[in-house]
C-alpha positions in Angstrom: -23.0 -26.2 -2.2 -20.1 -23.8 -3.1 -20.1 -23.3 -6.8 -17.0 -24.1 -8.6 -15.2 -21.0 -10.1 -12.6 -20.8 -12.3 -9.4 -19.1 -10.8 -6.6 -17.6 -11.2 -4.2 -17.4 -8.1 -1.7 -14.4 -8.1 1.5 -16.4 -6.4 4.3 -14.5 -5.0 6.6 -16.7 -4.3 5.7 -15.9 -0.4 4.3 -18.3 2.1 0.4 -16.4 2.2 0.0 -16.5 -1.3 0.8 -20.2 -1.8 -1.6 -21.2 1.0 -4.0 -18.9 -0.4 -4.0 -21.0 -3.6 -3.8 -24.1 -1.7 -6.9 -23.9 0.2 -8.7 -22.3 -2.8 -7.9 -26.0 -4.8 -9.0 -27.6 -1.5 -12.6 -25.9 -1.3 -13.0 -27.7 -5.1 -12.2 -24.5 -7.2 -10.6 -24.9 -10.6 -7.3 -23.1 -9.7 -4.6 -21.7 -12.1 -1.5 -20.4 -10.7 0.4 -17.2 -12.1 3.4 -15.2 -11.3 3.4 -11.8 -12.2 7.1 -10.9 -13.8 7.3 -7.2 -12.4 10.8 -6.5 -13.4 12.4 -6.1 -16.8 15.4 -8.0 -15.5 14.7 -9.6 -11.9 18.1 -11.1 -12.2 19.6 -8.0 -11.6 18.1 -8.3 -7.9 20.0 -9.3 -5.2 20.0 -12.5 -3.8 17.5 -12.6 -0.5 16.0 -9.5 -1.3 12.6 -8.9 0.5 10.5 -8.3 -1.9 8.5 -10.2 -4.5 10.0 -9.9 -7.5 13.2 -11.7 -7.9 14.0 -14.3 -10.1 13.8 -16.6 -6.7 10.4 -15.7 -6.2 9.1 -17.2 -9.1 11.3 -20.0 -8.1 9.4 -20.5 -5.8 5.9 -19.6 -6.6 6.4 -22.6 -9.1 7.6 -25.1 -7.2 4.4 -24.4 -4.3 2.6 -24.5 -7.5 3.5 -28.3 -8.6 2.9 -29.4 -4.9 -1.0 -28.3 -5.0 -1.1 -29.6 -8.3 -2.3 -26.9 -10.7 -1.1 -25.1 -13.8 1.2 -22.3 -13.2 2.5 -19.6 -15.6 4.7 -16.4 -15.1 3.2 -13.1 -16.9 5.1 -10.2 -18.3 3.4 -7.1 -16.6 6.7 -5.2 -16.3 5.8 -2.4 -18.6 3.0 -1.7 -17.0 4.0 -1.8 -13.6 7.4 0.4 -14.6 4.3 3.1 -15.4 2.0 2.7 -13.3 3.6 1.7 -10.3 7.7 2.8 -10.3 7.2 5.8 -12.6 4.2 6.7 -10.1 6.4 6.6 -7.4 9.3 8.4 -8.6 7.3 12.0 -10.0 5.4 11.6 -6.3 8.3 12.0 -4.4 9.7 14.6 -7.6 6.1 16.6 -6.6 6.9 16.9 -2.3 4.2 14.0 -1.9 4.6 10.7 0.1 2.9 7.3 -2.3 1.9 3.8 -1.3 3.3 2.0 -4.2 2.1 -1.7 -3.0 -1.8 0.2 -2.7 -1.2 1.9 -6.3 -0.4 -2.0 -7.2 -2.8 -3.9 -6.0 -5.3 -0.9 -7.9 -3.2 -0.8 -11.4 -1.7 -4.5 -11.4 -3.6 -7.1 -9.1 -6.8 -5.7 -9.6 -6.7 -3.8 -13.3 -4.3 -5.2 -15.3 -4.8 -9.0 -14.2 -8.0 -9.1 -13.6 -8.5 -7.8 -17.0 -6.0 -10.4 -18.4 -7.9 -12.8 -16.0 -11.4 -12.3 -16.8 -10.4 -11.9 -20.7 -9.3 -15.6 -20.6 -12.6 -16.9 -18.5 -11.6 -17.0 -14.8 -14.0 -16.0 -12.7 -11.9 -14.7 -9.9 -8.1 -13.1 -8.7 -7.3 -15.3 -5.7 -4.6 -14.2 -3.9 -2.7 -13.9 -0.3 -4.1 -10.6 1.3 -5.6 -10.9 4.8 -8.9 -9.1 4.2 -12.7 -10.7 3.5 -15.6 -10.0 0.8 -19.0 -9.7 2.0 -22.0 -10.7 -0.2 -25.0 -9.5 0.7 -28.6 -10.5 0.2 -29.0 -8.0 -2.8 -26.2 -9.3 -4.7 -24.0 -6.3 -3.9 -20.4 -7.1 -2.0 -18.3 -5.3 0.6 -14.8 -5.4 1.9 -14.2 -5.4 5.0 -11.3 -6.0 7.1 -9.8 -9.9 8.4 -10.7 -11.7 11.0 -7.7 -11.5 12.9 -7.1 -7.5 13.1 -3.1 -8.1 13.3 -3.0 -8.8 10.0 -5.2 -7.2 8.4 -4.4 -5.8 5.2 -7.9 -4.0 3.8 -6.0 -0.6 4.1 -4.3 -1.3 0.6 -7.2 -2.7 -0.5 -9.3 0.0 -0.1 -8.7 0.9 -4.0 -11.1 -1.8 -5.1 -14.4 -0.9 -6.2 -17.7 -3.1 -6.1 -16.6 -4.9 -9.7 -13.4 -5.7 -8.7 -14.5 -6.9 -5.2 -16.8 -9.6 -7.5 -14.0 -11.0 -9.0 -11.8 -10.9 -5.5 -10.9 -13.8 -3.3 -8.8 -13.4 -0.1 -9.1 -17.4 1.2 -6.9 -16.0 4.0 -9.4 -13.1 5.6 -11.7 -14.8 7.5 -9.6 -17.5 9.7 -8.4 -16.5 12.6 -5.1 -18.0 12.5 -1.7 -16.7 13.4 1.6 -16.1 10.9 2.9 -19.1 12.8 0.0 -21.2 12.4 -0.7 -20.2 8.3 3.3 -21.6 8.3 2.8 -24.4 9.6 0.1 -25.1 7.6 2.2 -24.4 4.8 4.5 -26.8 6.4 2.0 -29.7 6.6 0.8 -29.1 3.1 4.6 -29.7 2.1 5.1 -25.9 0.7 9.1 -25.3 0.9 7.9 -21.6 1.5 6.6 -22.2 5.1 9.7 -21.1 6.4 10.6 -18.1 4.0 10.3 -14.5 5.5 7.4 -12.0 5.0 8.3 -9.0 2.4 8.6 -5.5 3.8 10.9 -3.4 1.6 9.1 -2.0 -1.6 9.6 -5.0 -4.0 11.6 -2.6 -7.0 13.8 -1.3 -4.1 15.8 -4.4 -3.6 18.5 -3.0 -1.1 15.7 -0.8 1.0 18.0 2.4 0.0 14.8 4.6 -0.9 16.6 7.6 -0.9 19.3 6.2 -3.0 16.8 4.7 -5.5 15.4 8.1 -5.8 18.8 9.7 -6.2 19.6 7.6 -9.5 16.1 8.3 -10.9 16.0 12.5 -10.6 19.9 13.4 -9.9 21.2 15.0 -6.5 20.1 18.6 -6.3 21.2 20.5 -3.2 19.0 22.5 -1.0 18.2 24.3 2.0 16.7 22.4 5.1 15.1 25.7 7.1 13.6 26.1 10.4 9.8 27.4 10.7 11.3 31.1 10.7 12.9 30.5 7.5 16.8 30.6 9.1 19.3 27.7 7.0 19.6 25.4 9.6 21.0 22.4 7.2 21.7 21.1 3.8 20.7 17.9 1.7 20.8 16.4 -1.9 17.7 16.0 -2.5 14.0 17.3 -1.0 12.5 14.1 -2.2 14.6 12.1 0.5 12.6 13.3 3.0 8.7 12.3 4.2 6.7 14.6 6.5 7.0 13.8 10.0 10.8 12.2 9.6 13.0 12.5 12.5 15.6 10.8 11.7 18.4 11.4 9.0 18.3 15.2 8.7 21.7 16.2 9.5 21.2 19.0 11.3 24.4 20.4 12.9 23.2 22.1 16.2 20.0 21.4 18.0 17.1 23.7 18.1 17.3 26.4 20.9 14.9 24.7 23.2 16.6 21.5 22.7 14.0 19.3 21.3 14.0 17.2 18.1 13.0 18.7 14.8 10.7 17.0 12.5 10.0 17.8 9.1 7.2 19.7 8.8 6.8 20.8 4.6 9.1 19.6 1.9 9.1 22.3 -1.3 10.1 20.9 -4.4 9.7 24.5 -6.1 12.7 26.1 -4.2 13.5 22.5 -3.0 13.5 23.9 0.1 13.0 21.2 3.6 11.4 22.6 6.7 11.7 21.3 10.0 10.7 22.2 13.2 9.0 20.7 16.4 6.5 17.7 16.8 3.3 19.7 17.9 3.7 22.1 14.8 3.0 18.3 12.7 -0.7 18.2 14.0 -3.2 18.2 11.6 -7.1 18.8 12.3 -8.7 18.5 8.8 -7.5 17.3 4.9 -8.7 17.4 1.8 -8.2 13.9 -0.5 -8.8 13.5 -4.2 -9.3 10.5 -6.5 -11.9 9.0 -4.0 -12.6 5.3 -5.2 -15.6 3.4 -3.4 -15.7 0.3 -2.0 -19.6 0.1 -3.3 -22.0 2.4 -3.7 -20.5 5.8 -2.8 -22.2 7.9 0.7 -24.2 10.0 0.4 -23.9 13.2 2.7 -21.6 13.6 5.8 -21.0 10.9 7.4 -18.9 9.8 10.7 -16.2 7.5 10.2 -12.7 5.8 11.3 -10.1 6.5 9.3 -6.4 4.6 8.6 -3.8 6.5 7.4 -1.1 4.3 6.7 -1.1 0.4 6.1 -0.1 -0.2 9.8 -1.6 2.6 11.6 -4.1 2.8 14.1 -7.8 4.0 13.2 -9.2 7.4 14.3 -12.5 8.7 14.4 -13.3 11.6 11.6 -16.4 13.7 10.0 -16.2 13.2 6.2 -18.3 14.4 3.5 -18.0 15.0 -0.6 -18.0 19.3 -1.5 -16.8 20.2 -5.5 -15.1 16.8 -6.2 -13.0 16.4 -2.9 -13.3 14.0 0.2 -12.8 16.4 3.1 -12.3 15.0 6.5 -12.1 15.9 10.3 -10.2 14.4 12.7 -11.8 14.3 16.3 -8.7 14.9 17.6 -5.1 15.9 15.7 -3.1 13.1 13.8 0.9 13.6 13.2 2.4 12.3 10.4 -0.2 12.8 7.8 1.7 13.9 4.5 0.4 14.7 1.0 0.2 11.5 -1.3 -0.8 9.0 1.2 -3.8 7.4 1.0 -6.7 7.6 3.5 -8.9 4.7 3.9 -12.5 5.6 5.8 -14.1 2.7 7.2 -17.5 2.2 8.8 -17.0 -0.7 11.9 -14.7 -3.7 10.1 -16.3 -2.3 6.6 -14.3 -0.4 4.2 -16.3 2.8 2.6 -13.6 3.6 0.1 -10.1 5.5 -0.2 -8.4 8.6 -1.6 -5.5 10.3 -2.2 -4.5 13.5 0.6 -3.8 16.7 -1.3 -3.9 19.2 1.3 -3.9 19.3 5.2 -4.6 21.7 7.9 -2.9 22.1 11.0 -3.2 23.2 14.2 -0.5 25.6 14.3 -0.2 26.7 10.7 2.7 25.3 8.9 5.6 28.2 7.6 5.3 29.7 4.0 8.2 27.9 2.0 6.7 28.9 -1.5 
């Protein structure tokens, strides 16, 4: 017989999260529902804005809340996810690095902040909407590891959590294989008014999507040189931090390179605030460093061979990893593009996640130009 837990059920306002509470009431659990107010002033946020923190979100985190039938609050955590979470994001992109803000949330907010709140007022669990699944294991320990249904499987920005957090995790949704039409139409049957509503992609602060913009307001337009891998101005911006390694798009570049091809940015200096660009071969990378490493259990022990996922939607690729002087370094078996400084890499063993870290350096197979 499952044992009857008290808890708490981080609601959204989106369709996963409500069913998530949903069938965690229907397996017998004692199930509080909370929305977590993440802005000082979610009014200010447009009207059918993608993310999950408008004032329509909690709208309508409450009213899936009534239909299941359990308690429902709204918390204030919007000082602490202005610093942890938006202030994060802004001095990454200030420093030439690339974050994850909904991974830094689900480590600072979801699983720090609430839980704490949670446990402090004597639930026994965070419930909430993510597609991923706990393991328990004979000894007692527990494991993450990735969903059922691999197309929406969401354990990359999970891979924060360690072993404690992991006890007091519950993802009802990791471990059916159901489809996004079928968890609505649950959601439907169960007479949830967000069945129909459509999934969040933009970064929930970032109401409009306009990144660059948001960015912009926060450190000030500064202009700069975009170069090409011998140094030569090739281009201007406003800004180094509007740009992510591997972007093809949205340089404004006036004439094309010599052999033709598109140009890529390749290193992005916020000393000289300098952009470089040049062709897609010079973005492969062969090894990285990462630092912060947070275990998903009991840290390994020695070099190991691993997959690794490099962004929330990216594919997995197989790597050597291994712990020297405080730093995760990892090899790919063959070169990655894309990979930029800030990102998080997420090392898992089969569907089990070993842990995650922060990149801080990569090495290339053609070596990147000197922008310093």
């Amino acid at each position: 017989m499952t044992k009857t837990l008290r808890v708490l059920a981080a609601m959204s306002g989106g369709v996963d999260s409500a069913v998530a509470a949903a069938r965690a009431a229907e397996a017998g659990h004692d199930v509080t529902g909370v929305h977590l107010a993440l802005s000082a002033n979610p009014q200010s946020f447009r009207t059918g804005a993608r993310g999950c923190c408008t004032i329509e979100d909690s709208r309508d985190a409450r009213r899936a809340a009534d239909v299941i039938g359990i308690p429902f609050y709204v918390w204030d955590l919007a000082e602490r996810f202005r610093e942890d979470v938006v202030d994060d994001f802004v001095a990454e992109y200030e420093a030439g690095r690339t974050p994850n803000p909904c991974l830094r949330c689900n480590e600072k907010i979801k699983f720090a902040a609430l839980l704490d709140k949670a446990l402090a007022l004597g639930f026994d669990a965070v419930c909430t909407g993510h597609y991923a699944t706990v393991v328990l294991n004979g000894d007692g320990t527990r494991e993450l590891h990735r969903a059922s249904d691999m197309a929406k499987d969401q354990s990359y920005v999970l891979g924060v959590l360690d072993e404690k957090q992991l006890a007091h995790a519950m993802f009802p949704l990791g471990d059916t294989l159901t489809t996004k039409d079928e968890i609505r139409a649950e959601a439907e049957r169960r007479g949830l008014a967000v069945a129909k509503k459509p999934d969040s992609h933009d970064i929930c602060f970032i109401a409009d999507g306009d990144t660059q913009g948001f960015l912009a307001g926060r450190l000030g337009r500064a202009e700069g040189d975009i170069v090409d891998e011998a140094g030569t101005k090739v281009g201007s911006h406003e800004g180094a931090y509007g740009f992510t390694i591997g972007q093809r798009k949205g340089l404004r570049i006036g004439h094309p390179a010599a052999d033709g091809k598109p140009r890529y940015v390749l290193d992005i200096s916020p000393v000289n605030n300098t952009v470089t660009v040049g062709p897609a071969e010079a973005l492969d990378v062969t090894a990285l460093t990462a630092i912060k490493p947070r275990w998903c259990g009991t840290a390994p022990e020695g070099p190991g061979r691993y997959t690794a996922q490099l962004r929330a939607h990216g594919d997995e690729t197989p790597v050597s990893a291994a712990m020297e002087d405080g730093e995760l370094r990892v090899s790919f078996d063959a070169p990655v593009r894309g990979v930029a400084p800030g990102q998080a890499i997420v090392l898992y063993d089969g569907t089990r996640v070993v842990g995650s870290a922060t990149i801080a350096t990569t090495t290339r197979r053609t070596a990147a130009p000197a922008t310093a």
